[in-house]
N, C-alpha and C positions, 0 to 999 in steps of 0.2 A: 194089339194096339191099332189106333185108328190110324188114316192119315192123317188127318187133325195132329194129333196125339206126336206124332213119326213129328212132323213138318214144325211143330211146337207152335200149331193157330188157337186162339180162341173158340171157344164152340160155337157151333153155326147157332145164332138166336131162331131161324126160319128151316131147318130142316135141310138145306140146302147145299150142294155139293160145295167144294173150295172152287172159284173160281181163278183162272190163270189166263194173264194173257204172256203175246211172247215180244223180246228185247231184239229187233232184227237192225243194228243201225252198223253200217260199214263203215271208215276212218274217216272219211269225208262228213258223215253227219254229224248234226248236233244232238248232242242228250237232253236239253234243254227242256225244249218241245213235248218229246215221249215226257218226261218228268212231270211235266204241270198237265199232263191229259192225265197221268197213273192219278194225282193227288186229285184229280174235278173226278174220276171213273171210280178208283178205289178200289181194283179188284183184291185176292187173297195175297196173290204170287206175281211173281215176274221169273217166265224164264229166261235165262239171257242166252240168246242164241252163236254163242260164239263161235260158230263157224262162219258170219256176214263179215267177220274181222278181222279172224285172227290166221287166216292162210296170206292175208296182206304184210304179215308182220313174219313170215315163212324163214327159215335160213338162205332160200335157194332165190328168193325176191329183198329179200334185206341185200345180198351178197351181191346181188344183179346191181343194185340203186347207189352200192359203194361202187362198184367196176364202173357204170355209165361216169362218174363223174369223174374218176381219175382219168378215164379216155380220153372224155370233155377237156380235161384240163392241158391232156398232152397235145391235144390235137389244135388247142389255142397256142402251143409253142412253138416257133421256129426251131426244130432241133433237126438234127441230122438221124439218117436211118438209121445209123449203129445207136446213139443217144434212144429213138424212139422203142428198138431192140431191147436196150438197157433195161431202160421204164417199162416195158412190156414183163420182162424177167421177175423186176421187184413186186411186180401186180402179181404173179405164179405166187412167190412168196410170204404176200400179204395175204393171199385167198388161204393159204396155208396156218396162216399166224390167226386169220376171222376164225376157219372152221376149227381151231382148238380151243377158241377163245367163245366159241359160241351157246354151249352150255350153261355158260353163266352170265350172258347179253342176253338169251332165250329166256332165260327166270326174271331177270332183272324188266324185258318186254312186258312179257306173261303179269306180272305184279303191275306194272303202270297201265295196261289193261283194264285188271280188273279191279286198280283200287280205282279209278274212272270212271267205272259202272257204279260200285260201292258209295265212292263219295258222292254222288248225284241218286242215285235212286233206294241206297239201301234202308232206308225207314221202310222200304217191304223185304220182305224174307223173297233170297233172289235163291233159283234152279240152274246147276251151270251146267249147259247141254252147248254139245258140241258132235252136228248133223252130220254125216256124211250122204254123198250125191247117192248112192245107194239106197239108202234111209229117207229119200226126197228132201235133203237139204240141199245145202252149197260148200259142203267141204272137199276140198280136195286134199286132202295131207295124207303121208303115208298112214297105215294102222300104228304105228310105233312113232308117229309126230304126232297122231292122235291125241296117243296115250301118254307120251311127255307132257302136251298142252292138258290135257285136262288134271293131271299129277302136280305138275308145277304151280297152276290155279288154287288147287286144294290146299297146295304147302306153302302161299301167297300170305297169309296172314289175313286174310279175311274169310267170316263163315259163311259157306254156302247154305240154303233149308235144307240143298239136298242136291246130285249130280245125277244123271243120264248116262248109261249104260249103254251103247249099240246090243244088242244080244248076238247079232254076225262079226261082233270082234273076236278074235280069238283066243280062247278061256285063259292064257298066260296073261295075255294082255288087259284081259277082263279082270282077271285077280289082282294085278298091280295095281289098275285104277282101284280098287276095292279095298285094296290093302291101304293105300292111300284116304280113302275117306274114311275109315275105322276110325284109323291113327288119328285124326280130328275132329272126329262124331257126326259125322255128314252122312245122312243114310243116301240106300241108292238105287235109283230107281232104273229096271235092269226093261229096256223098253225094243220094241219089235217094228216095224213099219212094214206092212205088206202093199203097195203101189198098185199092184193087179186085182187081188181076189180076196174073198173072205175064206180063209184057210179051215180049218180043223181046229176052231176056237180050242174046244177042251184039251186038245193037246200040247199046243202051244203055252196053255195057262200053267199046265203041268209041269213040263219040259221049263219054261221059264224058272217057276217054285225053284226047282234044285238048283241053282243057281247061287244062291245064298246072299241074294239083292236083297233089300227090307221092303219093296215096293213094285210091282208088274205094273209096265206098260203095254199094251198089243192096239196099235191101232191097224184096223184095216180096210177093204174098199168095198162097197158091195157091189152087185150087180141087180139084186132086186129086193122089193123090200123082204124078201125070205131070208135074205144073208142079215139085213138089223135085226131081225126078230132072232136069230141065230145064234149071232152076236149079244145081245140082251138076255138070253136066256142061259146062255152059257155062261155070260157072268154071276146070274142070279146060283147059279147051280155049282160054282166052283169052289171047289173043296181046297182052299189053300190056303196058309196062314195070313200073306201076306196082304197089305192092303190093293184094291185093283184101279186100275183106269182103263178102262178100255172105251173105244170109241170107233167107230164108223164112218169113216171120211165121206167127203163129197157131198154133195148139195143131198144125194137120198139117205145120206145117214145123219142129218141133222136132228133127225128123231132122239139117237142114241145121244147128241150132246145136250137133248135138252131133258128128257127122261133117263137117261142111261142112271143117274142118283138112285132113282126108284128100286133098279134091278142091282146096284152093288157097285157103281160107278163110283169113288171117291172126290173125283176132278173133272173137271171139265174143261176146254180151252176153245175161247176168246178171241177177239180183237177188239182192243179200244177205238172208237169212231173216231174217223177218218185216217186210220193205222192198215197198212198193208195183213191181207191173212197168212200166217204161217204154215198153215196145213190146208186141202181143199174140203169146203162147208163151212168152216166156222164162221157163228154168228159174232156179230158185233154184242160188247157188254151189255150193252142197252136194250138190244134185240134178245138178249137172253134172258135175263131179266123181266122184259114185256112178256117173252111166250110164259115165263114160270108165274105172271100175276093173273094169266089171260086160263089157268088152269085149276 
């Protein structure tokens, strides 16, 4: 099955990979804006990168922003130190009554999320990845608030095209996310970030396969253009059922995002003009599209 196929897009009229760009907006921004750039650009996908947002909505930062203001409150009181003592006691108490109660405030978060994504942008089929600083994002969550957050997302009532795998989470953890997107039909794309070097492509594409993802991701870094060519060829040459993406970061591996389709590349990724980039190289929509008419 393609990814086309996987992802449930129309077939490419031009031969041409799915284009993606990525969803990076933290609580503070508006959706607005991204929304009428996606509907004037039109790319395939939208990932939505919830890690920009959702370590702000944390148990251990939610619990901080109730504590600051019952402080606030006591410290506006004239009370005496045994009274402030008291008040101090019931705050133990309360933090006790939040973290049992926090299971189901964390689901109830997690769904007003991402029905906020959904109602604003879902006329495209949205990707729900969720980075860790490891993986060159911005998450900071444990491995297991990872995997609650991207579980609870899944079991949200709205459909993803499709969710993002770390492949350095670990295989328990891996499963549960997995088991979780079965149970809803959300294939899963089981992805790799290598920051330094271009690794032992063929091995990694192998090692991923068993994995039992419906979709490999491997992006990695080069150092010259012998690592794209390496990378490209090793897509060309890989013997695995699943469908691939693979890519070559940085300004010298822009080659591979813009021919990488050629050699077995299924996607590609984007930035909509004047949209921050996600990963390092990626071309703007526009600039992708010029180098594939200019070819």
């Amino acid at each position: 099955m393609t990814l086309r196929e996987l992802l449930q897009l129309p077939k490419s009229i031009n031969d041409k990979p799915i284009t993606a760009v990525s969803l990076m907006l933290g609580p503070t921004d508006k959706l607005t804006p991204f929304a009428n750039k996606l509907q004037a650009q039109n790319p395939d996908v939208v990932e939505w990168r919830a890690d920009y947002i959702a370590d702000d909505f944390s148990q251990a930062v939610m619990w901080q922003q109730v504590k600051a203001g019952a402080q606030a409150e006591i410290a506006q009181k004239d009370v005496s130190a045994m009274t402030e003592a008291k008040l101090l006691a019931e705050m133990d108490q309360a933090q006790q009554e939040f973290n049992a109660n926090w299971p189901i405030m964390n689901q109830q978060i997690i769904k007003e999320l991402t029905g906020s994504v959904f109602n604003t942008i879902g006329s495209f089929p949205i990707i729900l990845t969720y980075r860790t600083q490891a993986q060159g994002g911005k998450g900071e969550m444990s491995p297991l608030a990872y995997t609650t957050f991207v579980v609870n997302a899944l079991q949200s009532g709205y459909h993803f095209a499709a969710v993002d795998v770390e492949y350095t989470l670990a295989v328990e953890l891996r499963e549960k996310i997995m088991t979780a997107a079965r149970a809803v039909g959300v294939p899963v794309i089981m992805s790799y970030h290598d920051l330094n070097e271009t690794p032992n492509v063929p091995a990694f594409l192998a090692d991923m396969s068993q994995t039992g993802a419906d979709i490999i991701k491997l992006a990695v870094t080069p150092h010259d253009e012998g690592d794209v060519d390496r990378l490209l060829a090793a897509t060309q040459a890989a013997d695995i059922s699943q469908p691939l993406i693979t890519i070559s970061m940085g300004v010298l591996g822009q080659r591979s995002r813009i021919v990488g389709y050629q050699y077995g590349a299924e996607m590609t990724f984007a930035v909509l003009d004047g949209m921050p980039e996600s990963a390092p190289g990626q071309l703007t929509l526009s600039g992708l599209q010029q180098a594939w008419q200019s070819k």
